[in-house]
KOLVEXBA-59848 format. One record per residue (C-alpha): residue in one letter; x, y, z. Coordinates in steps of 0.25 Angstrom, whole numbers, padded with zeros to 4 digits, always signed. Layout:
BEGIN
aXYZ...
//
This chain:
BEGIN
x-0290-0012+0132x-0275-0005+0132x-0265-0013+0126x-0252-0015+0134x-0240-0007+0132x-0225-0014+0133x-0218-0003+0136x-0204-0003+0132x-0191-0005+0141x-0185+0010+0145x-0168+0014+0148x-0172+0015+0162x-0180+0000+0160x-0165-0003+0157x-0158+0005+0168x-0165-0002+0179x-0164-0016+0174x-0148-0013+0172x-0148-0007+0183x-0141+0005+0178x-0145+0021+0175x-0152+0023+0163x-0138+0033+0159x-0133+0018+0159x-0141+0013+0150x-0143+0022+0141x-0128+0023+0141x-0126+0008+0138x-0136+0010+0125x-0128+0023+0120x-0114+0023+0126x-0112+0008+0129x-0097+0009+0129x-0097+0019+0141x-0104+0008+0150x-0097-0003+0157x-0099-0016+0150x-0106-0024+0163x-0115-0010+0165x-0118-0011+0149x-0120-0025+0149x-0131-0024+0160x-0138-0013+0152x-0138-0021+0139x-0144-0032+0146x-0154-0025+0151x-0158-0018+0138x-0159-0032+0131x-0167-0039+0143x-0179-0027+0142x-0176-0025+0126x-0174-0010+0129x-0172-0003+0117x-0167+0014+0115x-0175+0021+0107x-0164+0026+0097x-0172+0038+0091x-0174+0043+0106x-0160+0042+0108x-0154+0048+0095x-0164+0061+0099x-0159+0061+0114x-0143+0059+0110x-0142+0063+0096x-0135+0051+0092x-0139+0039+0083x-0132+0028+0089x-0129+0024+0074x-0116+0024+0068x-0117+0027+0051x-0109+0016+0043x-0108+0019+0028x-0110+0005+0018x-0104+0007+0004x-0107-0003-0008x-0097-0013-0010x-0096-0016-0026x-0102-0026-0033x-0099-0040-0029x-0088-0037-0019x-0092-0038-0003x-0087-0032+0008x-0088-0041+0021x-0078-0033+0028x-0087-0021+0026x-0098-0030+0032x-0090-0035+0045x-0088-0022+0048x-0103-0017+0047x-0106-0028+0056x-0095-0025+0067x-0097-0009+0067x-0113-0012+0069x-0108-0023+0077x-0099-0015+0086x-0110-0002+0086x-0119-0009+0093x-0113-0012+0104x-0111+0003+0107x-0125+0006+0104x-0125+0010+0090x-0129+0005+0076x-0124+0006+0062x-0131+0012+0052x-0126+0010+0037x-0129+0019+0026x-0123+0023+0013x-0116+0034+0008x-0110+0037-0006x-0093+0035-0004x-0085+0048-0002x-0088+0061+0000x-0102+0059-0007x-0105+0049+0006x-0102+0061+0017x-0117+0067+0014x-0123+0054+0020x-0114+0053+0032x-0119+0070+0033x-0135+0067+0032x-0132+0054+0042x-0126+0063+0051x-0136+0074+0051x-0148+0064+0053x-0141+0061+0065x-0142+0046+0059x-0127+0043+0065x-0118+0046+0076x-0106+0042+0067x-0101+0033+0057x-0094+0021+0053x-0084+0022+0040x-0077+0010+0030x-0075+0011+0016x-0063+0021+0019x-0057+0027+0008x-0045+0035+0007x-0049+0050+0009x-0063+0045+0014x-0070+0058+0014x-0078+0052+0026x-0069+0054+0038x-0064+0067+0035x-0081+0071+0035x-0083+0065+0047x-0073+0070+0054x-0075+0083+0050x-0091+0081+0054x-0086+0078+0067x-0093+0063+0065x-0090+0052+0072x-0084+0039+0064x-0075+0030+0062x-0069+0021+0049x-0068+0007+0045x-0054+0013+0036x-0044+0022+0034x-0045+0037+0025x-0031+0033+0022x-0028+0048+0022x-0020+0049+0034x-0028+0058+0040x-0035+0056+0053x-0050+0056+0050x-0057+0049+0060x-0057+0035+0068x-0054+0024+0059x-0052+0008+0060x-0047+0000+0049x-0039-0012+0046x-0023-0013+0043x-0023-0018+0029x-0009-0015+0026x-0005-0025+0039x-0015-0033+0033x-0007-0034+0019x+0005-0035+0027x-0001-0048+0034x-0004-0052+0021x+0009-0051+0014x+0017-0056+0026x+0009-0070+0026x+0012-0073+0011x+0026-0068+0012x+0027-0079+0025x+0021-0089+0015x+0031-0088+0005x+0026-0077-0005x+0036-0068-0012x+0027-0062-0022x+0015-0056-0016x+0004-0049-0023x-0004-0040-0018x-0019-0036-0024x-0023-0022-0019x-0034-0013-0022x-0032+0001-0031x-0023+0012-0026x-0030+0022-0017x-0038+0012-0007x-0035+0015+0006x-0038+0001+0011x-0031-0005-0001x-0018+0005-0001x-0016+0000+0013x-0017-0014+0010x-0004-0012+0000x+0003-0005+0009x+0003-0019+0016x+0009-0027+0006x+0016-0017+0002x+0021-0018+0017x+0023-0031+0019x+0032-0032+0004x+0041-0022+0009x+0042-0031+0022x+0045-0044+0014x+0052-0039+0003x+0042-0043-0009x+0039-0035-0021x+0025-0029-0020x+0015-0033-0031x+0003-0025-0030x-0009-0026-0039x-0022-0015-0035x-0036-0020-0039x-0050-0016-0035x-0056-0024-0025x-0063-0035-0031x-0062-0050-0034x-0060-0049-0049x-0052-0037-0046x-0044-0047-0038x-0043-0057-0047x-0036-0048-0058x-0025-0042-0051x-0022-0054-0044x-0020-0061-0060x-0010-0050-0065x-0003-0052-0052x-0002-0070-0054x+0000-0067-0070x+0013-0059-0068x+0025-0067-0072x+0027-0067-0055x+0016-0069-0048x+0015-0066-0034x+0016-0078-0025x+0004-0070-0015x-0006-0059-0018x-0012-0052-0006x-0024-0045-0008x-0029-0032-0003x-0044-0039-0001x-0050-0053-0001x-0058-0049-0015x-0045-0046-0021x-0039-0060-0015x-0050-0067-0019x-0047-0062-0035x-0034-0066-0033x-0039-0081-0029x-0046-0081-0042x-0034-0076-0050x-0025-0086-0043x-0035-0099-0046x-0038-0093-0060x-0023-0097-0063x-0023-0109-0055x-0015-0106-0044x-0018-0110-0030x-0021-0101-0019x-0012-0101-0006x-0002-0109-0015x+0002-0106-0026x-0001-0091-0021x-0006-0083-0009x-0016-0074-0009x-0023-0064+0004x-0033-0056+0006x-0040-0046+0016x-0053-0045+0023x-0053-0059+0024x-0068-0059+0018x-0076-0073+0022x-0074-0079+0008x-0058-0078+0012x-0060-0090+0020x-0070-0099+0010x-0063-0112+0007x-0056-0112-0006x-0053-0096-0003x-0045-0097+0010x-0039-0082+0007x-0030-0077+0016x-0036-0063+0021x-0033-0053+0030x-0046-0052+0041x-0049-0039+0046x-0055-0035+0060x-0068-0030+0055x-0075-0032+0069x-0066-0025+0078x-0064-0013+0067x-0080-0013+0068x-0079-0011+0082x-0066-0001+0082x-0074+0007+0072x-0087+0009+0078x-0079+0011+0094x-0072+0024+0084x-0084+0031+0081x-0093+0028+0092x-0080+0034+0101x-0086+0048+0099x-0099+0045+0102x-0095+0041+0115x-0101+0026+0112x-0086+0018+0110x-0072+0022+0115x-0063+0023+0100x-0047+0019+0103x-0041+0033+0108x-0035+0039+0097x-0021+0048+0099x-0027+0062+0101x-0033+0067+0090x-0034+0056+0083x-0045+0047+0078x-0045+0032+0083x-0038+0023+0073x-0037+0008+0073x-0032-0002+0065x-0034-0015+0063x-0025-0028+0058x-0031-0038+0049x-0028-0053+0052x-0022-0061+0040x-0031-0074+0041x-0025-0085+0033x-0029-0095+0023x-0026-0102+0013x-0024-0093+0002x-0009-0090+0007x-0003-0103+0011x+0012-0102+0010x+0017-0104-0004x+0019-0119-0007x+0035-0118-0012x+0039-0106-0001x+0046-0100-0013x+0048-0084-0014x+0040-0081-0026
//
């Protein structure tokens, strides 16, 4: 008695139902973005209907490629989240897939100790190229893989004016600016800011905003630079509304950094969004919970997702990047969204302190 064999749909199974050539096909599964949409559409359709799956290890022998793009995670300290970290894991893996490719995370020591495990990824052949966030300045990364010939793209800035790869990041400084104008329109004279220590890239360019916008309506700046977390927050946010004069309005580098000042504000019974202002950035979810209603600056995270991964899957010939000026890496910035809430209603007597 022989036992019936099912044997599984081929490429050429899938040609002939999408009435197409098998070149066709296999380039709609490798290269989709050099097929026209109706021509893809047909192909995937025919995929799905006989549940035709590539054989990936086949393939990698056969092209040499991995169709896996390498993503770093690094640790976030104790008791402090990073859903922006998480959005933008879930749009690059998002945005991968629908060129034919999949993310693969791993972990590497930061700095240069971490460059050996992007090394042993690459001579495993495990990647085609990566994906980078957490930039800091002088990130020892881009210089390495540029050097390497490797392709990737950033989530961030070196922020050493030098032009070391493709990047995508967000404007925080126009950001700030937003952030500064809109209290200012409210009737704030006095406004705060609560950055994070001298050195961060991120947070330098954040400053720069409000330092920006205070030169624009002629405020004095008050700056107080924290580390990053609630309590932290908290702190700096007291010295600031113990001084003899108080800021009227504290923007905040961060939504944890906002969210300490709204315990240093209710800590001395004053009332959020009216006897002062306070904004954030990131607009994290627990910015809209009731009895929060923090004014935050909302970042694209889904179309930087998308901009980053069309960056580095350009060389590979599997997405079209911006066109760069000769020589040039592609660039792209982004501008945050100032969502309003309750936290920066206009002041109650429209007074200039």
């Amino acid at each position: 008695m022989t036992r019936a064999t099912r044997t599984s749909p081929t490429l050429a199974n899938v040609a002939a139902a999408a009435g197409v050539s098998r070149q066709t096909v296999s380039n709609v599964i490798n290269t989709p973005g050099r097929v026209a949409p109706e021509t893809r559409s047909r192909v995937q359709a025919a995929i799905e209907t006989l549940n035709y799956r590539p054989n990936r290890v086949a393939r990698s022998l056969r092209t040499r490629t991995s169709r896996l793009l390498g993503y770093c995670v690094q640790p976030a300290p104790v008791g402090m989240l990073n859903p922006v970290l998480d959005r933008f894991v879930h749009a690059i893996t998002e945005s991968a897939a629908e060129h034919g490719f999949h993310v693969l995370l791993f972990t590497a020591p930061a700095g240069a100790p971490g460059l050996d495990r992007y090394a042993e990824l690459l001579a495993q052949q495990a990647v085609d190229g990566f994906v980078l966030s957490d930039t800091v300045v002088g990130d020892p990364r881009h210089g390495w893989l540029t050097a390497h010939g490797v392709p990737f793209s950033a989530f961030g800035r070196t922020w050493t004016g030098e032009d070391q790869g493709a990047w995508v990041d967000v404007d925080g400084a126009a950001g700030i600016g937003q952030a500064v104008a809109h209290v200012h329109a409210a009737g704030h004279r006095r406004i705060g800011f609560l950055g994070w220590p001298d050195g961060s890239g991120v947070g330098d360019d954040r400053l720069a905003g409000y330092q920006a916008g205070c030169r624009r309506f002629g405020v004095a700046p008050l700056v107080v630079r924290t580390d990053g977390g609630i309590e932290a927050g908290r702190t700096a946010a007291g010295g600031l509304l113990d001084r003899p004069d108080p800021p009227s309005a504290l923007v905040c580098v961060s939504d944890l950094a906002a969210h300490g000042a709204l315990r240093a504000v209710t800590e001395r019974g004053l009332r959020p969004g009216h006897d002062i202002a306070i904004t954030g950035f990131d607009d994290t979810p627990s910015a809209a919970l009731p009895g929060i209603e923090l004014t935050s600056l909302s970042q694209p995270i889904e179309q930087v997702g998308r901009a980053v991964v069309r960056m580095v899957l350009g060389p590979l010939g599997a997405a079209g990047p911006p066109t760069p000026p000769a020589g040039a890496a592609p660039h792209q910035l982004f501008e945050p969204t100032l969502v309003i809430r309750s936290s920066s209603h206009p002041k109650d007597d429209g007074g200039s302190t």
